[in-house]
HTML snippet that shows the backbone in 3Dmol.js (N, CA, C, O; Angstrom):
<script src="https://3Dmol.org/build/3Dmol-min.js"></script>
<div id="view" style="width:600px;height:400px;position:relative"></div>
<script>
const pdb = `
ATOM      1  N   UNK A   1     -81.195 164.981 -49.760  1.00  0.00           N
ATOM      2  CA  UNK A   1     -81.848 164.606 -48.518  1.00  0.00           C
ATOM      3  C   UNK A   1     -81.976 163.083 -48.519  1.00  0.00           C
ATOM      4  O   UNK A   1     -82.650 162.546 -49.398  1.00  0.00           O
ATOM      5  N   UNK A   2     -81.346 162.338 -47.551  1.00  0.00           N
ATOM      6  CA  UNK A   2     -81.787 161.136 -47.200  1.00  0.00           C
ATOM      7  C   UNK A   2     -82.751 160.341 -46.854  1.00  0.00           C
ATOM      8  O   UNK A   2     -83.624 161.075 -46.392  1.00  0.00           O
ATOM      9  N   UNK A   3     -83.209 158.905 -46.798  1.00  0.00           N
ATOM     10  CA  UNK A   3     -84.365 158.643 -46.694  1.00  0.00           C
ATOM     11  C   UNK A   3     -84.370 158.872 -44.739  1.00  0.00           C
ATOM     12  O   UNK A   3     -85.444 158.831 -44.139  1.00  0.00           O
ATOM     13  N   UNK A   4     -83.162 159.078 -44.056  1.00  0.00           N
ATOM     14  CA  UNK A   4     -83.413 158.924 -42.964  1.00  0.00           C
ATOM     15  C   UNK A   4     -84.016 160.606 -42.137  1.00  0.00           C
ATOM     16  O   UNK A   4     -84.641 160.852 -41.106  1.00  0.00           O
ATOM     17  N   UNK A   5     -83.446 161.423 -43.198  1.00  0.00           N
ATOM     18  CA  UNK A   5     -83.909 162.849 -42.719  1.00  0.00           C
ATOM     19  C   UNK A   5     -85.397 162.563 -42.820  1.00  0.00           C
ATOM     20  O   UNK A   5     -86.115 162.552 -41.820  1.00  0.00           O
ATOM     21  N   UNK A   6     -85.969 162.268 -44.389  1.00  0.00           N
ATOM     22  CA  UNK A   6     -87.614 162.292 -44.874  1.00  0.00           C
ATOM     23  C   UNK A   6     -87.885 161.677 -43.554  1.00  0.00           C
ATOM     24  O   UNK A   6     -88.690 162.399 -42.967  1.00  0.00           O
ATOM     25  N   UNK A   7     -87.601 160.794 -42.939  1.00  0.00           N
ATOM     26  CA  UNK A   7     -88.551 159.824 -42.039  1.00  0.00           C
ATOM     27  C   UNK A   7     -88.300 160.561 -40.939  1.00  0.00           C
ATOM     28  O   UNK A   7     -89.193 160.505 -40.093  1.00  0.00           O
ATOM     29  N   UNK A   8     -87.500 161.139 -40.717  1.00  0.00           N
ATOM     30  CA  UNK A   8     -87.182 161.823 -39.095  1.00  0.00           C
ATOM     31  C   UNK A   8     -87.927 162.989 -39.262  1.00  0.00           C
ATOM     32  O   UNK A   8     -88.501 163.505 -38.303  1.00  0.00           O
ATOM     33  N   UNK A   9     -87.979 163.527 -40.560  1.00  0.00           N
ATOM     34  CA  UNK A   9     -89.346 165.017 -40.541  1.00  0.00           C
ATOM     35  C   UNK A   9     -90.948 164.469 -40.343  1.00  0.00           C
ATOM     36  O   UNK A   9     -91.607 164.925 -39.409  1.00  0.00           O
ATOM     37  N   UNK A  10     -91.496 163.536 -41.210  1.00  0.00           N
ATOM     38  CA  UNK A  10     -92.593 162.819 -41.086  1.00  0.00           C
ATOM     39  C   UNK A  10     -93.040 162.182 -39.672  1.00  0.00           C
ATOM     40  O   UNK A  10     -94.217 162.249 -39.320  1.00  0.00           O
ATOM     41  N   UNK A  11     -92.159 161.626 -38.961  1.00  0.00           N
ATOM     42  CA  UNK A  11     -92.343 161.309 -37.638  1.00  0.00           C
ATOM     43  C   UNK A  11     -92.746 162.626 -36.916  1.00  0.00           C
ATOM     44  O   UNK A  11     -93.816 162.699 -36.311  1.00  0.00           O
ATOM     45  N   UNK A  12     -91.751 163.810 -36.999  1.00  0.00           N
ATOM     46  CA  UNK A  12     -92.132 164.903 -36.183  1.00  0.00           C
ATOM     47  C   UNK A  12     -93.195 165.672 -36.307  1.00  0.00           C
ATOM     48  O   UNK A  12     -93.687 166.404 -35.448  1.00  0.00           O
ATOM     49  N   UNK A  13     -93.625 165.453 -37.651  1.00  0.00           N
ATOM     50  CA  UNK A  13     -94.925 166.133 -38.023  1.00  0.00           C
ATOM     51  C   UNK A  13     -96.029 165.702 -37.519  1.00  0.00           C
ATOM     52  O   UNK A  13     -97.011 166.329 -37.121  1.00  0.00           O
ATOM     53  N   UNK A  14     -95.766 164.334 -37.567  1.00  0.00           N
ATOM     54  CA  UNK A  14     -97.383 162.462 -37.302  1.00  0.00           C
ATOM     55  C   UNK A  14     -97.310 163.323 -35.814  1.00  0.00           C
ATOM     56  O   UNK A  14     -98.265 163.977 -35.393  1.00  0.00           O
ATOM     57  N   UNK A  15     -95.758 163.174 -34.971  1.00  0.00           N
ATOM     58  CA  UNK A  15     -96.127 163.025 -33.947  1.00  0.00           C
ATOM     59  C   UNK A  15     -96.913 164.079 -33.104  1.00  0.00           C
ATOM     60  O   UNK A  15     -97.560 163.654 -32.146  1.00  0.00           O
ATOM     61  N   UNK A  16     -96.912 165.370 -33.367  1.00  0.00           N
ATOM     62  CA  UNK A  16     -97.413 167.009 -33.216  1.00  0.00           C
ATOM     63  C   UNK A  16     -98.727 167.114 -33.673  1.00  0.00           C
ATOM     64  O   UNK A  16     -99.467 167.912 -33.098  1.00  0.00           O
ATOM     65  N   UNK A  17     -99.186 166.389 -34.689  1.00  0.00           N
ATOM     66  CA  UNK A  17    -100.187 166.493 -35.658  1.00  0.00           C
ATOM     67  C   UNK A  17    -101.489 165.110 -35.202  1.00  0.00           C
ATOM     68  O   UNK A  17    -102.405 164.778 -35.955  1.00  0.00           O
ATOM     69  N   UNK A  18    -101.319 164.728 -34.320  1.00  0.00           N
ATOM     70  CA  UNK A  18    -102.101 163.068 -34.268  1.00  0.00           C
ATOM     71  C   UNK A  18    -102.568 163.033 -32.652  1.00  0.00           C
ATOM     72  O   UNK A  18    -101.816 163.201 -31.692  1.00  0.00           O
ATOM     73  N   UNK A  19    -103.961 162.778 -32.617  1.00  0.00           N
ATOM     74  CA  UNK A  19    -104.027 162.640 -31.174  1.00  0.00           C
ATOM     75  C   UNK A  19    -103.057 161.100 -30.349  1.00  0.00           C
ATOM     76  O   UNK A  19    -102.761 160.161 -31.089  1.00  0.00           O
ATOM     77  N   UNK A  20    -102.789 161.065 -29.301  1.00  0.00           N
ATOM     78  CA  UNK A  20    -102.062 159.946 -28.760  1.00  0.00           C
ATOM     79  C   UNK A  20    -102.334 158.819 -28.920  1.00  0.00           C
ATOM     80  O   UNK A  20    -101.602 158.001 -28.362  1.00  0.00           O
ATOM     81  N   UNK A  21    -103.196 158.444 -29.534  1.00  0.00           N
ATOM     82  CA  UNK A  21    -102.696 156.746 -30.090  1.00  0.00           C
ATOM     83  C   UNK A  21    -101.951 156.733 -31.128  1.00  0.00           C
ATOM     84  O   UNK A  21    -101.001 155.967 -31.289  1.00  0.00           O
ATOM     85  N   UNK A  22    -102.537 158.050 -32.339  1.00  0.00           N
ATOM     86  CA  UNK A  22    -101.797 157.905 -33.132  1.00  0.00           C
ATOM     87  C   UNK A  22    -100.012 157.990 -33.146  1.00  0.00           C
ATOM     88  O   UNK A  22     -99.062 157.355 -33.605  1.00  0.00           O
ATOM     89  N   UNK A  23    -100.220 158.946 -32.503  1.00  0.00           N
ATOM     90  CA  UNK A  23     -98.621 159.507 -32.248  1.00  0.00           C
ATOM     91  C   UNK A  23     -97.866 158.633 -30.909  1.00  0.00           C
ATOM     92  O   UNK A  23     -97.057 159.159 -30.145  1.00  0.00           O
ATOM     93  N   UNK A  24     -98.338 157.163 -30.821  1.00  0.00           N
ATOM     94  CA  UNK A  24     -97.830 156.179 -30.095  1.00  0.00           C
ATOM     95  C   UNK A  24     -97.358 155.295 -30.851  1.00  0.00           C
ATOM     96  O   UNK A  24     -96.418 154.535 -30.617  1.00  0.00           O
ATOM     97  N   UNK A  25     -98.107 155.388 -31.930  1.00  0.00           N
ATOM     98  CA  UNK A  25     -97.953 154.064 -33.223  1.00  0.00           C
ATOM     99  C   UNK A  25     -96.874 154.427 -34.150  1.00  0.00           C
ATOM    100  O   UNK A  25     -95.713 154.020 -34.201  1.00  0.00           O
ATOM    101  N   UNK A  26     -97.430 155.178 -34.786  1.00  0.00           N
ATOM    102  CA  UNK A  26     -96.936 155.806 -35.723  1.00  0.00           C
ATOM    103  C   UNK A  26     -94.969 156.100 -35.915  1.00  0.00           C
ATOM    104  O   UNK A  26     -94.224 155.642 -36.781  1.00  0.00           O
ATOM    105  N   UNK A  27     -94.699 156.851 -34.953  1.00  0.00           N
ATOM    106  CA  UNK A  27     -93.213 156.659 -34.857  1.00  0.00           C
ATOM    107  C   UNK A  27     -92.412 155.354 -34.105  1.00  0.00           C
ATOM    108  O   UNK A  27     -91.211 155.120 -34.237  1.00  0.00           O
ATOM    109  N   UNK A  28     -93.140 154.755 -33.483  1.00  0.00           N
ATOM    110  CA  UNK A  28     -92.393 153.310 -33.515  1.00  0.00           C
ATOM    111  C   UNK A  28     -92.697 152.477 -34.944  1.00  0.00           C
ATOM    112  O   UNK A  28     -91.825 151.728 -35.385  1.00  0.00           O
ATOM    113  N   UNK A  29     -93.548 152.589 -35.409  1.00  0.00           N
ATOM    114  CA  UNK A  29     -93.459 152.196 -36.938  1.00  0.00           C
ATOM    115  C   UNK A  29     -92.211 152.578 -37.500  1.00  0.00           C
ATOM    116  O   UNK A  29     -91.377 151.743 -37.848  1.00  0.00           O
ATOM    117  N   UNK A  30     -91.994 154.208 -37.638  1.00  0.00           N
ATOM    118  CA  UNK A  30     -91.318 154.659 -38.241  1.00  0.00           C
ATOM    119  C   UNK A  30     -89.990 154.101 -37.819  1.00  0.00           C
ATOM    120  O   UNK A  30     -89.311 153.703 -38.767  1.00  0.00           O
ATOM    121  N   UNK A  31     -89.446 153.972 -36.612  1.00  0.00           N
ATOM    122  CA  UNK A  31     -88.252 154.067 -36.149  1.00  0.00           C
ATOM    123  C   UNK A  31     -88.425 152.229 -36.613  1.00  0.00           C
ATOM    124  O   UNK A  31     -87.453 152.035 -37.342  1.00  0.00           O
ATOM    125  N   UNK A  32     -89.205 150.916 -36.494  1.00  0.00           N
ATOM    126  CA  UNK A  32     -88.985 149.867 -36.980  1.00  0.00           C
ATOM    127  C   UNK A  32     -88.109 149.998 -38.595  1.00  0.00           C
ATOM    128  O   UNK A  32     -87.072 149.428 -38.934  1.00  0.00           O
ATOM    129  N   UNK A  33     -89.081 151.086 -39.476  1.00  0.00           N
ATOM    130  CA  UNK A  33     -88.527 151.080 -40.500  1.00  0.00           C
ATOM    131  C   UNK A  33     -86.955 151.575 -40.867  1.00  0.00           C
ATOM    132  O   UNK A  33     -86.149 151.234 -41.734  1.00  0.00           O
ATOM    133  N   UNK A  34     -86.934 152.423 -39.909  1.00  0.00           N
ATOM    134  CA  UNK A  34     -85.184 152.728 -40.260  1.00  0.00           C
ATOM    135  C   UNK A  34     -84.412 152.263 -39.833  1.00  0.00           C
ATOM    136  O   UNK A  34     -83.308 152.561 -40.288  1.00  0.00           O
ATOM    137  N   UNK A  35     -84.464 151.298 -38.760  1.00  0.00           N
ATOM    138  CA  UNK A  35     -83.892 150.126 -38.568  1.00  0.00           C
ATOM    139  C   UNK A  35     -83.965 148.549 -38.996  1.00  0.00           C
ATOM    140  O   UNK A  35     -83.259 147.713 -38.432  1.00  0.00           O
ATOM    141  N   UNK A  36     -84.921 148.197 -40.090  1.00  0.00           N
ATOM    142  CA  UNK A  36     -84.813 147.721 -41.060  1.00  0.00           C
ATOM    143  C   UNK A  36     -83.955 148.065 -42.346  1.00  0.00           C
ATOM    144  O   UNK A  36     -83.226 147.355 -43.039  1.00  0.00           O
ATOM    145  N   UNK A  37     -84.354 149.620 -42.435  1.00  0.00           N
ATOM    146  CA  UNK A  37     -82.965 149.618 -42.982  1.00  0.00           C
ATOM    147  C   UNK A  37     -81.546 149.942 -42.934  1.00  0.00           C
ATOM    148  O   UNK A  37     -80.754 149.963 -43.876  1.00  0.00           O
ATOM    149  N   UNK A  38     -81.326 150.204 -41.639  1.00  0.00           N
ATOM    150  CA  UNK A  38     -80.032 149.914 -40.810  1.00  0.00           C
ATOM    151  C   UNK A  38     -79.810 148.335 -41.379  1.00  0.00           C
ATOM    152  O   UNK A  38     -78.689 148.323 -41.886  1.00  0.00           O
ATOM    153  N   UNK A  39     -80.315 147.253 -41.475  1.00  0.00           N
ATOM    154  CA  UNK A  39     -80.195 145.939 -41.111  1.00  0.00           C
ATOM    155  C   UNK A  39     -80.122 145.232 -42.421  1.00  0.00           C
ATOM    156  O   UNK A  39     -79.284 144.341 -42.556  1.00  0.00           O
ATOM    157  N   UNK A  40     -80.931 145.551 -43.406  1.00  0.00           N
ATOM    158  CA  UNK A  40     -81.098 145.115 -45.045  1.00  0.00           C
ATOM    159  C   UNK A  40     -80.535 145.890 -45.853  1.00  0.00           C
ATOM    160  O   UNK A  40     -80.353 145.589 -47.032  1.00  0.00           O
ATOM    161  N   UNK A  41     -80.122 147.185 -45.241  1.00  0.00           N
ATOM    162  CA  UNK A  41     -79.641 148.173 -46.617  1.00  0.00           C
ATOM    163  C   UNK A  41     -80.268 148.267 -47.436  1.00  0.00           C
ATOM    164  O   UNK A  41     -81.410 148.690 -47.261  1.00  0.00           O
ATOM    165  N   UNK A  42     -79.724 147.847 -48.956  1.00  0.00           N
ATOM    166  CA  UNK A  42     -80.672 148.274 -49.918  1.00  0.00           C
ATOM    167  C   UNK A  42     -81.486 147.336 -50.654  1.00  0.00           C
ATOM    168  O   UNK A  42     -82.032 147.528 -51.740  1.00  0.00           O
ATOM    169  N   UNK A  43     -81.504 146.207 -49.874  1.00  0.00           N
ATOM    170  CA  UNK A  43     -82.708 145.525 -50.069  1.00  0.00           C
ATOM    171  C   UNK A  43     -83.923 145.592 -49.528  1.00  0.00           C
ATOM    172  O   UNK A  43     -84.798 144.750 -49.733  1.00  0.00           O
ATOM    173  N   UNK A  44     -84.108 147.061 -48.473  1.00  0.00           N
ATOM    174  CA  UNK A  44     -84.744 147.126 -48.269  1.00  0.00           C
ATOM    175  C   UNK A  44     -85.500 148.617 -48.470  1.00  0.00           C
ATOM    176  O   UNK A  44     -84.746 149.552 -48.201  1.00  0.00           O
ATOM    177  N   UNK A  45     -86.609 148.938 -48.818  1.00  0.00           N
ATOM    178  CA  UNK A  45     -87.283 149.977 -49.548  1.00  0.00           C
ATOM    179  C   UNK A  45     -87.539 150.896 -48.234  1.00  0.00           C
ATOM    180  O   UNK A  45     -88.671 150.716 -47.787  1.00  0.00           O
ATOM    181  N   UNK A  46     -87.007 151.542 -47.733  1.00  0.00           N
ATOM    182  CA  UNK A  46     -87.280 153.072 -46.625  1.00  0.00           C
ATOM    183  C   UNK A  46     -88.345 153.590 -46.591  1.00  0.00           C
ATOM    184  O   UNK A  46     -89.108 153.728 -45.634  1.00  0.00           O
ATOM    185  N   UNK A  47     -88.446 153.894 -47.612  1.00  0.00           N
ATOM    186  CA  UNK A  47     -89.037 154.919 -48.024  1.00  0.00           C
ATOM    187  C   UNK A  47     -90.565 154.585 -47.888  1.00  0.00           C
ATOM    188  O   UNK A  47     -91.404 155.202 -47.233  1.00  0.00           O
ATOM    189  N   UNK A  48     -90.720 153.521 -48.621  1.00  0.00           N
ATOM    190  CA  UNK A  48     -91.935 152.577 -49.166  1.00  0.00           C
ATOM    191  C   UNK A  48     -92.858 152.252 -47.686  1.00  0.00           C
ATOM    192  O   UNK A  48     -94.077 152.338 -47.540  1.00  0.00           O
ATOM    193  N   UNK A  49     -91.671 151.802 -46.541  1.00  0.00           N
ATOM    194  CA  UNK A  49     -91.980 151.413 -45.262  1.00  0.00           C
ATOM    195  C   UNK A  49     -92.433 152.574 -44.837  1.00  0.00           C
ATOM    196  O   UNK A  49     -93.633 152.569 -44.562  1.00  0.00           O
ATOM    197  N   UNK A  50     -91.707 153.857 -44.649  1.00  0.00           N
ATOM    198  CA  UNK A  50     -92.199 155.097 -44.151  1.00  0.00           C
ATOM    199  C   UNK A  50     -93.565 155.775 -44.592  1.00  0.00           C
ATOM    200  O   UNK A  50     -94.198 156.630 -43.974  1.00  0.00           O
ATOM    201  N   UNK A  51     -93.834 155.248 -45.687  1.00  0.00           N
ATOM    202  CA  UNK A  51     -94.979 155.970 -46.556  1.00  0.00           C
ATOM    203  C   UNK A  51     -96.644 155.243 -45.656  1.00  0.00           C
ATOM    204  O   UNK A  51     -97.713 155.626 -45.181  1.00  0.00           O
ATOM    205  N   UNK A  52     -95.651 153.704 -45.955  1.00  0.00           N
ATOM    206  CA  UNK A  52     -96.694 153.072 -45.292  1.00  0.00           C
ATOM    207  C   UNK A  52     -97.470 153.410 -44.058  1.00  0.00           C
ATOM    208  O   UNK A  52     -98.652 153.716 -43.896  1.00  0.00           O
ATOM    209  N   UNK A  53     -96.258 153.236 -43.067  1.00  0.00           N
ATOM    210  CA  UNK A  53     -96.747 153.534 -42.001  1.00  0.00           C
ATOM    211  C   UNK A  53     -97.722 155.057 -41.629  1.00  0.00           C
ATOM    212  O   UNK A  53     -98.568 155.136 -40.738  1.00  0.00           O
ATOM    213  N   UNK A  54     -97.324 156.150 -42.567  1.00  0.00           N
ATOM    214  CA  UNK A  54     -97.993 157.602 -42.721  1.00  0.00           C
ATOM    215  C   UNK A  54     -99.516 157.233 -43.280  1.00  0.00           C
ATOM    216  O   UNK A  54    -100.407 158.039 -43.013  1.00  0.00           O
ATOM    217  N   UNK A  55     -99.823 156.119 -43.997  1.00  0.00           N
ATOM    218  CA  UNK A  55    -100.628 155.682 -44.439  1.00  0.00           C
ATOM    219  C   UNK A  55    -101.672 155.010 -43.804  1.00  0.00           C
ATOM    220  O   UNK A  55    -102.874 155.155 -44.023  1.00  0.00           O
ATOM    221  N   UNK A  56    -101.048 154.144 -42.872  1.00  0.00           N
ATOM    222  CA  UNK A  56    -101.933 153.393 -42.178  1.00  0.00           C
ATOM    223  C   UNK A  56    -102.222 153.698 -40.425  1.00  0.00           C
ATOM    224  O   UNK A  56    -102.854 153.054 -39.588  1.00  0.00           O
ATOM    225  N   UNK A  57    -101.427 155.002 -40.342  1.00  0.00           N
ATOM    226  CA  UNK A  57    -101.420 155.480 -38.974  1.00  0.00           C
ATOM    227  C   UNK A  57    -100.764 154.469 -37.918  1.00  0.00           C
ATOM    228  O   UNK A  57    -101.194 154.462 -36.765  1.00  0.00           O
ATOM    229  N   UNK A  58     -99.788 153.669 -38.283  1.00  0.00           N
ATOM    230  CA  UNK A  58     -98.704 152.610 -37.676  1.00  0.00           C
ATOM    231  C   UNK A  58     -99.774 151.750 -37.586  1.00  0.00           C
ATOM    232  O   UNK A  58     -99.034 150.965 -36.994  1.00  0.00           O
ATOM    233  N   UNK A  59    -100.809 151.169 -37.618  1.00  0.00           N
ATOM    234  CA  UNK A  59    -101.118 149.843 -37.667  1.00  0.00           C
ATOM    235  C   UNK A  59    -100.493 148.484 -37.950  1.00  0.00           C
ATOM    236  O   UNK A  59    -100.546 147.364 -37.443  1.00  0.00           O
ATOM    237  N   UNK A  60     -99.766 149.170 -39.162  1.00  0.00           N
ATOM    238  CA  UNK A  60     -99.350 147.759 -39.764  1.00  0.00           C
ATOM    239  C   UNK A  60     -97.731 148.119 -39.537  1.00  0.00           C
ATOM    240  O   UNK A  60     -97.152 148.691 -40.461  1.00  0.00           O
ATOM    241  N   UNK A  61     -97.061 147.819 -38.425  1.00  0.00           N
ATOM    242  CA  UNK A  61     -95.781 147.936 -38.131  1.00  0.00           C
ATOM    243  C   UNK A  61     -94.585 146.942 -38.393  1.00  0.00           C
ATOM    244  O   UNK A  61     -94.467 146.048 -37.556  1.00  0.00           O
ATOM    245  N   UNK A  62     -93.611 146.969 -39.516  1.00  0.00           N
ATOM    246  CA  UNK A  62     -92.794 146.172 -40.084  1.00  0.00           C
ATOM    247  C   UNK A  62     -92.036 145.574 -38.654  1.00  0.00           C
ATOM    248  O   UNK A  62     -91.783 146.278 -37.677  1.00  0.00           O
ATOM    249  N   UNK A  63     -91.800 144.420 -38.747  1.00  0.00           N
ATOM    250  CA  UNK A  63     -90.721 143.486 -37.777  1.00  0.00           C
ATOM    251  C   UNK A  63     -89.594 143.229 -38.626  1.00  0.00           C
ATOM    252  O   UNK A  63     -89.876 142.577 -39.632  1.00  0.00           O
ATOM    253  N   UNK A  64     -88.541 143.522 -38.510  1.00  0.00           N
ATOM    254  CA  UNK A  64     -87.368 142.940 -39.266  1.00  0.00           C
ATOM    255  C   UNK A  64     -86.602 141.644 -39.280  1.00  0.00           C
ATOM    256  O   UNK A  64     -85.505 141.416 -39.790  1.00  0.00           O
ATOM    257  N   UNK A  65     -87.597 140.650 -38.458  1.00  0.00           N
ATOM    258  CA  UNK A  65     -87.295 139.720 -38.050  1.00  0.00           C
ATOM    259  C   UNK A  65     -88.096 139.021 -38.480  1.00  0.00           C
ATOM    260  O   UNK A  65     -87.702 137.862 -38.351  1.00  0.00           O
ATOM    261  N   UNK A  66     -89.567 139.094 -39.197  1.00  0.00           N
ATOM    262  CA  UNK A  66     -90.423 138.680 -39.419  1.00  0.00           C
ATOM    263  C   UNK A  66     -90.514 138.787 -41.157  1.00  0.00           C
ATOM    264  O   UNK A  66     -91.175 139.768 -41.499  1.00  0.00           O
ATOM    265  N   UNK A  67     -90.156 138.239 -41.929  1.00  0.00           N
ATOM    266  CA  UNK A  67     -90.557 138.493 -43.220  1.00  0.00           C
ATOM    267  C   UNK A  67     -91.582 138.506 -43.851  1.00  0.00           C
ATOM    268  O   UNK A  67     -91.508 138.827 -45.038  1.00  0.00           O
ATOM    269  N   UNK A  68     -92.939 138.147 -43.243  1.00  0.00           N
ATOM    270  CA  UNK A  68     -94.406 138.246 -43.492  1.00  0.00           C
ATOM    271  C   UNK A  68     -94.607 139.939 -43.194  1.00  0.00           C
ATOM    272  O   UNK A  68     -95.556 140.545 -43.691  1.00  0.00           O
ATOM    273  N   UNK A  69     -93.872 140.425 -42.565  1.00  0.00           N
ATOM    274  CA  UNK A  69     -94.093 142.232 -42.637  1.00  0.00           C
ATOM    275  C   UNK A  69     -93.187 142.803 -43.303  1.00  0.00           C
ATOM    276  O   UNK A  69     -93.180 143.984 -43.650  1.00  0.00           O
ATOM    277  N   UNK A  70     -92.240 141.850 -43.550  1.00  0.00           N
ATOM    278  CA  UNK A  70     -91.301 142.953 -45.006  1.00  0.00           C
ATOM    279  C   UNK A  70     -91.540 142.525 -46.555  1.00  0.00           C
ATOM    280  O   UNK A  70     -91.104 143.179 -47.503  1.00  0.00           O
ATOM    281  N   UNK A  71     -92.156 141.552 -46.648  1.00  0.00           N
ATOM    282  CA  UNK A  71     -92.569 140.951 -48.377  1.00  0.00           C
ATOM    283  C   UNK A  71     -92.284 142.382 -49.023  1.00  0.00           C
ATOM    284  O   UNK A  71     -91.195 142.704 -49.497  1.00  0.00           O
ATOM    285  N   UNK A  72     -93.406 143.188 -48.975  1.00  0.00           N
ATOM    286  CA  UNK A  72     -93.411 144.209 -49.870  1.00  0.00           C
ATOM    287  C   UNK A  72     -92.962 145.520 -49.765  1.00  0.00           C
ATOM    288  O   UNK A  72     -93.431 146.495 -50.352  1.00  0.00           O
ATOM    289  N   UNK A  73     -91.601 145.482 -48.630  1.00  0.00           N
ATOM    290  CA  UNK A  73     -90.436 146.281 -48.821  1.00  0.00           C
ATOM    291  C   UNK A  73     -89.206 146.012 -49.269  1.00  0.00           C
ATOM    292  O   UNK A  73     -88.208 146.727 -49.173  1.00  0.00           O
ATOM    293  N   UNK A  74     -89.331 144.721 -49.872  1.00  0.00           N
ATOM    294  CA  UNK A  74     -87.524 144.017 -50.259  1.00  0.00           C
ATOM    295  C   UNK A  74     -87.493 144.177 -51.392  1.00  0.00           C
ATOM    296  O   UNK A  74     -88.558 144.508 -51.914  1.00  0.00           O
ATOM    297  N   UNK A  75     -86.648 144.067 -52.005  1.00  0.00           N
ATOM    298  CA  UNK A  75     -86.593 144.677 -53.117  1.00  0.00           C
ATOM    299  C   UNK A  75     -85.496 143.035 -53.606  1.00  0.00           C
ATOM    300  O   UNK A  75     -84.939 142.383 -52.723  1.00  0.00           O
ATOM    301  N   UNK A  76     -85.391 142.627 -55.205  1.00  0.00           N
ATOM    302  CA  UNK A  76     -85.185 141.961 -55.346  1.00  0.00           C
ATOM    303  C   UNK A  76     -83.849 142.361 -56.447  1.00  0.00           C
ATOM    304  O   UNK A  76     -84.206 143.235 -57.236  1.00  0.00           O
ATOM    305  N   UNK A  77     -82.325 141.881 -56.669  1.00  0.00           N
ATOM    306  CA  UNK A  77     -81.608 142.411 -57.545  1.00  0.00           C
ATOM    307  C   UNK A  77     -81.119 141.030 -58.448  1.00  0.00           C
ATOM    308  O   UNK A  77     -80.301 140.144 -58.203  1.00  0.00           O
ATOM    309  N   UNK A  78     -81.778 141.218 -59.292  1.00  0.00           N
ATOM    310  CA  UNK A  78     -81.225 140.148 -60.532  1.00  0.00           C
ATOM    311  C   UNK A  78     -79.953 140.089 -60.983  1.00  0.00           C
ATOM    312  O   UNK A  78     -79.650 139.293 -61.872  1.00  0.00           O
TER     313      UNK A  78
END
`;
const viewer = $3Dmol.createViewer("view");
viewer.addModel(pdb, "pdb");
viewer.setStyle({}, {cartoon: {color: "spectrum"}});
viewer.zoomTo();
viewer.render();
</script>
């Protein structure tokens, strides 16, 4: 299973499961994150982003354009 299935089940669950703010936030979070990693590949952590956002009820929504919201999804390869 891919990280893009995990995030496409988790979205459907947030979104069924959350009264409407939540389930306003929450999968545009999600969908930021898988298009971050559409964009970074595997410098960028999916998963980590997806968790987040399940975590914080999309509050804190990654910009992929913004690197002050991806610090602690990049991943670094020596």
């Amino acid at each position: 299973m891919n990280i893009f299935s995990v995030i496409l089940i988790l979205s459907f669950i947030l979104f069924y499961g959350c009264d409407t703010t939540e389930a306003d936030s929450v999968p545009v979070c999600i969908r930021n994150c898988v298009q971050c990693k559409q964009m970074l590949g595997v410098y960028f952590q999916g998963r980590a982003c997806g968790d987040s956002c399940v975590v914080s009820n999309g509050r804190e929504v990654p910009d992929c354009n913004n690197p002050r919201t991806l610090g602690v999804f990049l991943k670094r390869f020596l």
